[in-house]
N, C-alpha and C positions, 0 to 999 in steps of 0.2 A: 772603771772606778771601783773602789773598795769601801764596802761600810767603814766607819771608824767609829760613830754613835748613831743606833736610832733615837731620835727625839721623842717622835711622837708616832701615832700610824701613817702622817702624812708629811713629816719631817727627817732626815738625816743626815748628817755629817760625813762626809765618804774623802776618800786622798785619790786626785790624778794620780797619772801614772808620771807625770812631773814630781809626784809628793807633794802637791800645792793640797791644802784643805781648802772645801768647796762645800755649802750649805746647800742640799738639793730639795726640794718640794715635787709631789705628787702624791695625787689622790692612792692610797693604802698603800705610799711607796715601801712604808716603815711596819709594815702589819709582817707579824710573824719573823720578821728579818732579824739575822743577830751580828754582832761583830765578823768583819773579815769575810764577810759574802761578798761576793759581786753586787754590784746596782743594778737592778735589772733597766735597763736602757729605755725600754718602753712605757714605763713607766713614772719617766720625766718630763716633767711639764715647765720647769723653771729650774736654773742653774745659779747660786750667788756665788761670784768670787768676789770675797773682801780680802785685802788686802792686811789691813789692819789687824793684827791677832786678838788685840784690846777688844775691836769691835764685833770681829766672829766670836770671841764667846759670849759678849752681850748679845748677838742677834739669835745665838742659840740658846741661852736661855730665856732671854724674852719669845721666843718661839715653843718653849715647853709645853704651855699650855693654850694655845691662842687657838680661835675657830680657821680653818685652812682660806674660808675664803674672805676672812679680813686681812688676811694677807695674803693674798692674792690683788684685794684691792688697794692695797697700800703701793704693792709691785707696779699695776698696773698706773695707780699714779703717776710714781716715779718715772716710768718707760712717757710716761705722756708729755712730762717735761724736759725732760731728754733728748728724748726722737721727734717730736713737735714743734718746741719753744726754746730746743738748740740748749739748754743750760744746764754750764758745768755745775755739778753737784760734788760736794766733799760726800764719800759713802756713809758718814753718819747720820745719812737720812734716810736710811734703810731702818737703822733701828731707833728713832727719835721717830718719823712720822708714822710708822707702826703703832709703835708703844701707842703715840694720840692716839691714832684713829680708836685704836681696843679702846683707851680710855674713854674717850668723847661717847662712843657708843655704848660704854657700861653707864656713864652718869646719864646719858637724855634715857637709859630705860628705866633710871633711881627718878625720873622725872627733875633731872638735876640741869639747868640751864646757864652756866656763868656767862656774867656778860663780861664783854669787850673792852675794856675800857681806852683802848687803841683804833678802834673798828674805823672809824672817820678816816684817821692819819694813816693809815695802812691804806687802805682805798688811795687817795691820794697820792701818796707816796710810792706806791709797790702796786700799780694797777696791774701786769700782769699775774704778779704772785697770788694775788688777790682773786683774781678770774681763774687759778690754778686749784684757791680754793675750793672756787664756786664748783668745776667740774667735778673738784671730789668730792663734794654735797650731793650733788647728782649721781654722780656713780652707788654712792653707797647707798643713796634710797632706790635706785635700778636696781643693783644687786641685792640688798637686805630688805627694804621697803622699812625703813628706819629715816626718816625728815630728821636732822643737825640744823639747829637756826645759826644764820647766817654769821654770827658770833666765832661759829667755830670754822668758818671760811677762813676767818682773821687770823686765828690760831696756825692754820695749816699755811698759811701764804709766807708768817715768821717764820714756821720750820726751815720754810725752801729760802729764804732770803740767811737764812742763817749757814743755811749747808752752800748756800751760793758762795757766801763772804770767807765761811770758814772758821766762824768764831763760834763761840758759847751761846747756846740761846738764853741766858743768862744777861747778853749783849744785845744780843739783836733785838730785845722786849725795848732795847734804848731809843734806837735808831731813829723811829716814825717822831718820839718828843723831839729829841737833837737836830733832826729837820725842821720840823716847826721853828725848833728855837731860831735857828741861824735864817730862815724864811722873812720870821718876824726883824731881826736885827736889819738884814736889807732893805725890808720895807719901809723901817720908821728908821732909820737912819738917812735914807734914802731921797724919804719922802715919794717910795712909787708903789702900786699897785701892780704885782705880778699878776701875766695874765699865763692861767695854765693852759691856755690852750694853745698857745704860742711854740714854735720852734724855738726860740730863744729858752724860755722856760724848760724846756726839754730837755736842752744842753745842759744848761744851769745846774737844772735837780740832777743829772745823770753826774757831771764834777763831782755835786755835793755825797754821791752816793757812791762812787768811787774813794772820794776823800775820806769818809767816814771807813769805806772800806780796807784802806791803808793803815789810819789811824790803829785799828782794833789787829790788824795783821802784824802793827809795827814796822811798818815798809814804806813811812814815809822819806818823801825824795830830801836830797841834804842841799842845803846851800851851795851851788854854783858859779850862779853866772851874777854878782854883783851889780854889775853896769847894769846889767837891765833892768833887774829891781828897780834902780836910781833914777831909771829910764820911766818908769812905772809911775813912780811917785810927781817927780817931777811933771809928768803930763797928765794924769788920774787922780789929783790928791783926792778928790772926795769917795773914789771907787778905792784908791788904796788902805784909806782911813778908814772905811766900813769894811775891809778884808781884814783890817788887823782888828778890829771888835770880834770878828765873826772868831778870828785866832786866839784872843782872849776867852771868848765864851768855850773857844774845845779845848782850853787848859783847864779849865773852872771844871768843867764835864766829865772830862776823859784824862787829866794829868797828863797829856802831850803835846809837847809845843811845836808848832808850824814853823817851818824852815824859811828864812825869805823866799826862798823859791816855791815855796806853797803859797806864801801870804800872794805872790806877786801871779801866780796861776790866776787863783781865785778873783785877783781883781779886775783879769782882764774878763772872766767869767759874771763877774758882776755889770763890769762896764756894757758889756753886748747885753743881758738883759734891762740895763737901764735905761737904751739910748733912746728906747721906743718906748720904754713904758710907765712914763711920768703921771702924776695925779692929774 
């Protein structure tokens, strides 16, 4: 590999011999280095190939100034959800859960604590992402000996739910209410009491979270197969008729309207949580 920028002493921007650009880290990889040198090989510790040109140069300059092993923890985050918890990530969470963590970690040393106001609904809704958090709390007070209240667990769990789905985190700050909302609408329409600890329940929220996923991708399925719909209604009115409320609330929400083939998903989704779990 070929210098193409050093960053910083422990950052550079270097070309395969493909010409691919590649962001590499190592401790004083970039000390005394100048354009058009060699990489010295031994000297790498971590290798990013981003794809996205947009996103290599925001991760290089959000790298300008950064301490080497807040990112490093960020890296090893990421590698945790990945290699561990199997989950595809959009690469913009390279430089989105970066950026937090510097952040989170400049305001708790301003003595700066925001709270949550999702914290609950995230729990609930996104318990892995949530427990992805908690590891990163941990790490980083391993590694810096720096304690994050549990606040900024919530924070990092939306990042990865965002890089998961692929939308704006602008979006995914919706998600955890939009659940609740459509939660609520089942139950008082309903007249049932969701039990989460249920395998039903699991199914349920996993549709919902896929749905919601479609929605904001714009990859909802189109109208179909008619008859069954009709099929649907006619044997489910009361699961169909809280499928299309639930389909009115994500027009109201999200400006997108459910296809009868979503409305008719959903109600068979409704109907398996309902069968069992009346007041």
């Amino acid at each position: 590999m070929i210098i193409e920028k050093v960053i910083n002493n422990n950052i550079i921007s270097a070309y395969e011999k493909s010409g691919a650009e590649v962001i590499v880290m190592g401790r004083g990889i970039g000390f005394k280095k100048k354009q058009g040198e060699v990489v010295p090989a031994d000297q790498i510790s971590k290798i990013f190939r981003i794809k996205s040109r947009t996103l290599t140069e925001q991760f290089k300059e959000l790298l300008a100034n950064m301490p080497l092993e807040r990112v490093r923890i960020s890296d090893e985050i990421i590698s945790h959800a990945k290699d561990h918890l199997k989950l595809k990530l959009n690469q913009s969470i390279y430089v989105t859960l970066t950026d937090h963590i510097n952040f989170a970690i400049e305001r708790v040393s301003q003595g700066i604590e925001p709270q949550n106001a999702l914290l609950w609904e995230i729990k609930r809704f996104y318990p892995q992402e949530f427990q992805l958090g908690i590891y990163a709390l941990e790490l980083i007070h391993d590694r810096l000996g720096i304690l994050l209240p549990e606040d900024e667990a919530g924070f990092i769990a939306l990042h990865f739910v965002n890089a998961e789905y692929g939308t704006d985190i602008r979006d995914a700050v919706k998600f955890p209410d939009q659940m609740q909302a459509i939660v609520d609408i089942v139950e008082r329409d309903l007249g049932i009491l969701l039990d989460e600890s249920s395998l039903h329940y699991e199914r349920f929220m996993t549709h919902i979270k896929f749905l919601i996923q479609r929605i904001y991708r714009k990859e909802l399925l189109s109208s179909e197969d008619r008859e069954l719909s009709l099929m649907m209604q006619r044997k489910y009115p009361r699961e169909y008729e809280c499928s299309v409320k639930v389909a009115e609330y994500i027009m109201q929400a999200t400006g997108s309207r459910l296809s009868e083939e979503e409305i008719m998903y959903l109600s068979v989704h409704i109907r398996r949580v309902s069968t069992i779990e009346k007041l």
